[in-house]
VEXVO-711391 format. One record per residue: x negated, y negated, z negated of N, C-alpha, C, O in turn; residue number from 0. Coordinates in steps of 0.001 Angstrom, whole numbers. Atoms other than C-alpha are relative to their C-alpha. Example, Ala and Ser with C-alpha at 12.3 -4.5 7.8 and 13.67 -1.06 7.14 Angstrom:
// residues 2
      nx      ny      nz     cax     cay     caz      cx      cy      cz      ox      oy      oz   k
    -890    1190       0  -12300    4500   -7800    -900   -1200       0   -1936   -1181    -665   0
     820    1190      60  -13670    1060   -7140     770   -1090    -730     261   -2198    -899   1
// end
This chain:
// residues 167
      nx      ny      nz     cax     cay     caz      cx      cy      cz      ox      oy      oz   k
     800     987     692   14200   19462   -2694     899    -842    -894    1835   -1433    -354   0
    -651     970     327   15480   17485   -5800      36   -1467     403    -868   -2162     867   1
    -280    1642    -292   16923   14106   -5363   -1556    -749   -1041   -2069    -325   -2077   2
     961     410     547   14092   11841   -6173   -1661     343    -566   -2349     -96   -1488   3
    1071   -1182     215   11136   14477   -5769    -560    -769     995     132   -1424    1774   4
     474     774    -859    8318   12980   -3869   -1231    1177     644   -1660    2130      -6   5
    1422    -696    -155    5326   14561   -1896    -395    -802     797     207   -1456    1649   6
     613     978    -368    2560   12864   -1206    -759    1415    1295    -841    2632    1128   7
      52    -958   -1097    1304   14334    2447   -1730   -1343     601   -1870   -2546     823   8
    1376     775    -586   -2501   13193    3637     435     110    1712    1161     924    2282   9
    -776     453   -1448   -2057   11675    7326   -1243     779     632   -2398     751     208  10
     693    -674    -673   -3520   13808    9704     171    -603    1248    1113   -1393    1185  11
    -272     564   -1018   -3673   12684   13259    1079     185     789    1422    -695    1579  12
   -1440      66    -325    -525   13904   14263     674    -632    -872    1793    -139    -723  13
    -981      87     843    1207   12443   11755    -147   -2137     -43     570   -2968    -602  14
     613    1537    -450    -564    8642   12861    1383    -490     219    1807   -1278    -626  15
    -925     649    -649    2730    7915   14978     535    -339    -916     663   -1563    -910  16
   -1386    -343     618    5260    8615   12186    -737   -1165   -1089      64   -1677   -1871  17
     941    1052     945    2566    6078   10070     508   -1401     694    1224   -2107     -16  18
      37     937   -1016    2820    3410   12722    1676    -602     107    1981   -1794      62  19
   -1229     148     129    6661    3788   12846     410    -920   -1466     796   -2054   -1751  20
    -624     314    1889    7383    3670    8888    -514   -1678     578     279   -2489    1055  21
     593    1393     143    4979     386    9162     599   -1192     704     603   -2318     205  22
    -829     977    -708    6905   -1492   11737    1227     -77    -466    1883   -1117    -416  23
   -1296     166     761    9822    -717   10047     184    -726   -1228    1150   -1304   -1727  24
     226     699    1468    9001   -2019    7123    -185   -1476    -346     326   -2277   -1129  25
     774    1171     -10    7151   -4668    7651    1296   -1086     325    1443   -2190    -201  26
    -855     592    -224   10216   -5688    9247     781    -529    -320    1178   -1593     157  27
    -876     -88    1135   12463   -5344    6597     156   -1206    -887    1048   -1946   -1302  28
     613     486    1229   10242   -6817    4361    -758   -1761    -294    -575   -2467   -1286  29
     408     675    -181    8167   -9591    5564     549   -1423     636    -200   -2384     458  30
    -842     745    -949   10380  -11918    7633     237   -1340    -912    -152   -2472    -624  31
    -154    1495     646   11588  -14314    4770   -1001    -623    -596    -679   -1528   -1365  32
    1093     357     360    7960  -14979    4004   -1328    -556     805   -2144   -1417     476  33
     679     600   -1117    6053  -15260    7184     318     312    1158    1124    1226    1329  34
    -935    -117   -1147    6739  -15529   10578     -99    1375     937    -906    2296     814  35
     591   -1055    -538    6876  -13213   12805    -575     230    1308    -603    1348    1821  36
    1354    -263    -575    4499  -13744   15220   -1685     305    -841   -2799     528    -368  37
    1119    -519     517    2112  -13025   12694     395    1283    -665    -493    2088    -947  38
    -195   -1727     442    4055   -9731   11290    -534     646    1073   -1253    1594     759  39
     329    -689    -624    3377   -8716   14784   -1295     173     180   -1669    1280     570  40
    1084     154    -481     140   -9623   15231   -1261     526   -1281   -2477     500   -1094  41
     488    -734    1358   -1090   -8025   11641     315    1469     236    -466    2350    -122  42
    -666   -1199    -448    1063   -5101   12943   -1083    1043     905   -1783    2027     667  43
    1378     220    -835   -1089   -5086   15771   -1391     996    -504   -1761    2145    -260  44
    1386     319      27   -4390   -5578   14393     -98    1102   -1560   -1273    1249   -1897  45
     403    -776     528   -3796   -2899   11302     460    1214     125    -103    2157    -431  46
    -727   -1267    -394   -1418    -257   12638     -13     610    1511     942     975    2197  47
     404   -1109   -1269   -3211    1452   15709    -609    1552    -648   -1345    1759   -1613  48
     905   -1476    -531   -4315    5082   16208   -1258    -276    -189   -1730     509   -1011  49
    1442     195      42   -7853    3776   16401    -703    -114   -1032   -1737     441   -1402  50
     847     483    1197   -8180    1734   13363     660     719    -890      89     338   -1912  51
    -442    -837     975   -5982    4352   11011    -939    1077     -77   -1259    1373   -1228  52
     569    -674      65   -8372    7216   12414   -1123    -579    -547   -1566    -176   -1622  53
    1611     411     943  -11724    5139   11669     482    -136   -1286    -210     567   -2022  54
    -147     297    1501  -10314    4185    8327    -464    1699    -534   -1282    2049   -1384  55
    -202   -1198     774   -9748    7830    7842   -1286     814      19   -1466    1364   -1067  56
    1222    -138     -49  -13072    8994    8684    -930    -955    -819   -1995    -552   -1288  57
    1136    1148     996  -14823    5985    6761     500     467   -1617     483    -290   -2588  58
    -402     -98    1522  -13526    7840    3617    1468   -1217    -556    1790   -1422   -1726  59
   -1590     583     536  -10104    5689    3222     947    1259     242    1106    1946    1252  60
   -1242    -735     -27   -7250    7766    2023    1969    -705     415    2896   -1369     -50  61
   -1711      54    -687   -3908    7616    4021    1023    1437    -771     839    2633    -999  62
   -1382    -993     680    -719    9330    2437    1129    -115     210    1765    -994    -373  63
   -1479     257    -246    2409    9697    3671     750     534    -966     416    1612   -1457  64
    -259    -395    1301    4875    9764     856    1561     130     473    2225    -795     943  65
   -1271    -844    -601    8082   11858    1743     916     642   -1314     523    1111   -2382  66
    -725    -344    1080   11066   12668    -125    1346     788     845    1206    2011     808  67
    -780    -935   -1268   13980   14110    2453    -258     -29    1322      99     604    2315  68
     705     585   -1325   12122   12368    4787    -923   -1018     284    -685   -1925    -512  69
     722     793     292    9295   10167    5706     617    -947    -729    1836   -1029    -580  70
    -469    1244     728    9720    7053    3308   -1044   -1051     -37    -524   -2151    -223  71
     980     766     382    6617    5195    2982   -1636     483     -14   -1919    1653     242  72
    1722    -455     153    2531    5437    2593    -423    -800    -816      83   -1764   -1391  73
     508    1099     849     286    4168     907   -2033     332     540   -2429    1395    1017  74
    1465      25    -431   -3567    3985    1768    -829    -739   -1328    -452   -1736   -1944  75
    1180     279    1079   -6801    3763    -872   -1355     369     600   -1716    1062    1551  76
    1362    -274    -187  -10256    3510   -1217    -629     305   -1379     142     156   -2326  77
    1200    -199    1466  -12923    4279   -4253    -807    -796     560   -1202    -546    1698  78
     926     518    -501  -15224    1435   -4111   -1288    -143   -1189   -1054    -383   -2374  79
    1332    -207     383  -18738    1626   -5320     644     904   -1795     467     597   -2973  80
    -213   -1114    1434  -17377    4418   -8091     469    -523    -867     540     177   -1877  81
    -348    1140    1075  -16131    1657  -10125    1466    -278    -356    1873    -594   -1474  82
   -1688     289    -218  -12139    1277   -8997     759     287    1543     461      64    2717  83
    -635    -524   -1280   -9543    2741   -6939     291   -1886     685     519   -2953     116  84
   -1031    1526    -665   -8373    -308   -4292    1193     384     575     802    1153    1454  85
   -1656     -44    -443   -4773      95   -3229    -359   -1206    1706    -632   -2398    1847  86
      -8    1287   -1597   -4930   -1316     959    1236      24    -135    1649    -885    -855  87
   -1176    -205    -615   -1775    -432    1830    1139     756   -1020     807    1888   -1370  88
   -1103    -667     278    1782     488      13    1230    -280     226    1666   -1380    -112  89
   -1322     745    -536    5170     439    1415     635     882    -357      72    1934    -659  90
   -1197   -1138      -5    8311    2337     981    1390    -782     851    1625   -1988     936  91
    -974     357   -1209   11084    1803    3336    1194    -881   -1212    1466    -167   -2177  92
    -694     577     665   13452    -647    1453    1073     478    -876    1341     -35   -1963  93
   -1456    -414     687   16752    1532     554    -984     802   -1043    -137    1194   -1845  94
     665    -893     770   13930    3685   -1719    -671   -1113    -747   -1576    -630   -1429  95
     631     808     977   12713     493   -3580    1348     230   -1360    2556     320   -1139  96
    -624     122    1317   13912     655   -7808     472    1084    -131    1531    1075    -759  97
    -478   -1121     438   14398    4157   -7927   -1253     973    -542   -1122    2076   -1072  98
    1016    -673    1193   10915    5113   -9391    -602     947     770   -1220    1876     250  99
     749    -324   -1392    9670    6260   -6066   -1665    -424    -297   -2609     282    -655 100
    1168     813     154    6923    3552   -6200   -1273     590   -1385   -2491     762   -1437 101
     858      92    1425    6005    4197   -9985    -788    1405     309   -1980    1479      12 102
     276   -1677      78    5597    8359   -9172    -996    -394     692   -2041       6     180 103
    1172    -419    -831    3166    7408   -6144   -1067   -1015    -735   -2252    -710    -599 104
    1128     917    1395    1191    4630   -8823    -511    1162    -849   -1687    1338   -1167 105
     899    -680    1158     924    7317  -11187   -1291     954     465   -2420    1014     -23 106
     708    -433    -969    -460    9464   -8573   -1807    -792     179   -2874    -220     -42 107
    1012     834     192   -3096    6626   -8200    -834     -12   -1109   -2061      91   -1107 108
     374      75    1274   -3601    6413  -11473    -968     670    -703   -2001     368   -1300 109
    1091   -1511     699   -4695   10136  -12507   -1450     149    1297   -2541     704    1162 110
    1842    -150    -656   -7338    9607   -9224    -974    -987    -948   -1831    -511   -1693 111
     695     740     614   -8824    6828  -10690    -587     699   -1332   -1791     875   -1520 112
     818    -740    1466   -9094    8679  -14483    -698    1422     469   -1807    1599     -37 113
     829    -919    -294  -10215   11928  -12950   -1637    -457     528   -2725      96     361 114
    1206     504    -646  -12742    9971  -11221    -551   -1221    -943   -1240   -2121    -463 115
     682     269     750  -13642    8527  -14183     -74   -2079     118   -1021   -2544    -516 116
    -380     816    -660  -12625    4803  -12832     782    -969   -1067    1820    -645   -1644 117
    -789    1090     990  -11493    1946  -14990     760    -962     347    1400   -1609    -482 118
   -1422     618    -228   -9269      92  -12883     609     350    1072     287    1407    1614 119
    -594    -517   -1439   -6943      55   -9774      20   -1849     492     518   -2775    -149 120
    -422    1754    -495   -7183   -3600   -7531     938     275    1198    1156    1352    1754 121
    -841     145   -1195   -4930   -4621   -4886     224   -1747    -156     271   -2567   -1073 122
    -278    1434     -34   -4290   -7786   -3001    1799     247     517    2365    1258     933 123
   -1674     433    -368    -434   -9018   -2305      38   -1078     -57    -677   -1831    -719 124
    -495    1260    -814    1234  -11674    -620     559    -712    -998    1536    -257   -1592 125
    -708     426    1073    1930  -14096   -3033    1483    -510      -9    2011    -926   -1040 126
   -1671     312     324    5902  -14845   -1823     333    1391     -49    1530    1431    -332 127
    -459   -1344     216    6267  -11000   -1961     201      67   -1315    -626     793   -1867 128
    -272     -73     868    7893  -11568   -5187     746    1759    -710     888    2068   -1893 129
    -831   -1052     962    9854   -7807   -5428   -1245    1067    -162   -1053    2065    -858 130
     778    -642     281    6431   -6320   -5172    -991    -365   -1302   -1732     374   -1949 131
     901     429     896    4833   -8618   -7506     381     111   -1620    -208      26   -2698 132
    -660    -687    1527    7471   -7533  -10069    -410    1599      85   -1056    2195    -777 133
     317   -1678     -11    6903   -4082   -9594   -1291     422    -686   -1436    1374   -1454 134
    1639      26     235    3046   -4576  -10096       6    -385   -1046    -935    -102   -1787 135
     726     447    1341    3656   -6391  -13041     680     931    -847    -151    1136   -1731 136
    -763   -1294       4    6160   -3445  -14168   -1011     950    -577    -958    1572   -1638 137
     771   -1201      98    3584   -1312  -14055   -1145     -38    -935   -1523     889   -1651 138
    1033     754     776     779   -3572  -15651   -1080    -257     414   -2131    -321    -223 139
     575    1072    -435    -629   -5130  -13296     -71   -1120    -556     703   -1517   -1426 140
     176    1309     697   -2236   -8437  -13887    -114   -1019    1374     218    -555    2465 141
     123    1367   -1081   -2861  -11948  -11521   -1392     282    -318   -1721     628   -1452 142
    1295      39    1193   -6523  -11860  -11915    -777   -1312     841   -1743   -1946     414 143
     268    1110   -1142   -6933  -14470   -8757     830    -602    1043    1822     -71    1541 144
   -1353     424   -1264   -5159  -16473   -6201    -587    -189    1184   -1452   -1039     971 145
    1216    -160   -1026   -6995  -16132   -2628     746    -769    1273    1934   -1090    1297 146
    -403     222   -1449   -6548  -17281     850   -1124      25    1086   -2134    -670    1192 147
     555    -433    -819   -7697  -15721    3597     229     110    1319    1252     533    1857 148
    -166     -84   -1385   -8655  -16070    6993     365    1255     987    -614    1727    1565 149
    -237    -711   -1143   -7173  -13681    9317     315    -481    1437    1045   -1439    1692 150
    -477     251   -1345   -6979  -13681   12956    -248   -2129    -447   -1042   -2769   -1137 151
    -311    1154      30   -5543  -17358   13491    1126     108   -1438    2272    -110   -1045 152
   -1054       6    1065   -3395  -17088   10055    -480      64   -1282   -1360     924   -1325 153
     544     -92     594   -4154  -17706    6599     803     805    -797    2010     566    -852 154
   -1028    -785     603   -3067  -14715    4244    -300    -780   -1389   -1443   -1045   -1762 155
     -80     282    1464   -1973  -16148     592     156    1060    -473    1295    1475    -260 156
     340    -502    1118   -2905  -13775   -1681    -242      38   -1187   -1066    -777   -1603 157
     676    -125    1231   -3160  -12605   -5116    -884    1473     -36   -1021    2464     681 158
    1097   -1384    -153   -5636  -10252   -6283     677     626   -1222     802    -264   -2063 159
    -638    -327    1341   -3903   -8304   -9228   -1351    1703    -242   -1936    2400     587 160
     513    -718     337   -5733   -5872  -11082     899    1273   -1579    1779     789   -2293 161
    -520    -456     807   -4686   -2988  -13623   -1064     649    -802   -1994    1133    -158 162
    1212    -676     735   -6987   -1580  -16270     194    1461    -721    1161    1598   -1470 163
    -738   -1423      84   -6967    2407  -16861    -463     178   -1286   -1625    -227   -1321 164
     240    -293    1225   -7253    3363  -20629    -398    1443      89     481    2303     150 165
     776   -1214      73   -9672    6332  -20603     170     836   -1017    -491    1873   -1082 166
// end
């Protein structure tokens, strides 16, 4: 496999654990100088079980594990009311951020959305997650809102960024 070759791999139920892993790893990595971590765990928790990855995956949400010599990251979508892809979930394990990893599995995104005829892509992000919020804007993403939301006992700060697909 060349250096920097990606395949995107749909999560099958064996492949849940190795989902669950990446995500704790990550999260770990990633989240810490932004919120605490009794709530990384408890988000951890409450979105990275076996239970709620299989219902997702049955409710029509797409899971993808995105592999390059070896697991690296996922990313999870939806199509909502035929209108725009939503981006839930995208991570890549940290040493694979700025090498154009990210952009290959966006573009990926991208051509679902225009095949499917789809005029934008949304996603929410943490608004101190500043190396993602460059990335997003990188790409051409926009801010299109600033949110806060109740989870659990924790409020998530959010932005809502949006990208618009030129048909």
């Amino acid at each position: 496999m060349k250096k920097n070759s990606i395949i995107l791999e749909e999560i099958s139920e064996e492949k849940i654990a190795i989902t669950i892993d990446l995500a704790n790893k990550i999260w770990l990595e990633t989240y810490p100088s932004f919120i605490t971590l009794d709530q990384i765990n408890f988000m951890l928790k409450r979105m990275y079980n076996e239970d709620v990855i299989l219902n997702e995956i049955k409710n029509g949400i797409k899971w993808l594990l995105i592999k390059e010599d070896s697991f690296i990251g996922f990313i999870s979508y939806s199509i909502n009311d035929s209108k725009y892809i939503k981006i839930l979930k995208f991570y890549l394990k940290t040493e694979y951020h700025r090498k154009g990893i990210g952009k290959k599995v966006f573009s990926f995104i991208e051509n679902q959305a225009k095949d499917g005829n789809l005029d934008k892509i949304m996603l929410n992000v943490n608004r101190y997650n500043t190396n993602a919020i460059r990335s997003y804007n990188s790409w051409g993403f926009i801010v299109k809102e600033s949110i806060d939301i109740e989870y659990g006992k924790y409020i998530l700060n959010d932005y809502i960024m949006e990208y618009s697909i030129n048909l």
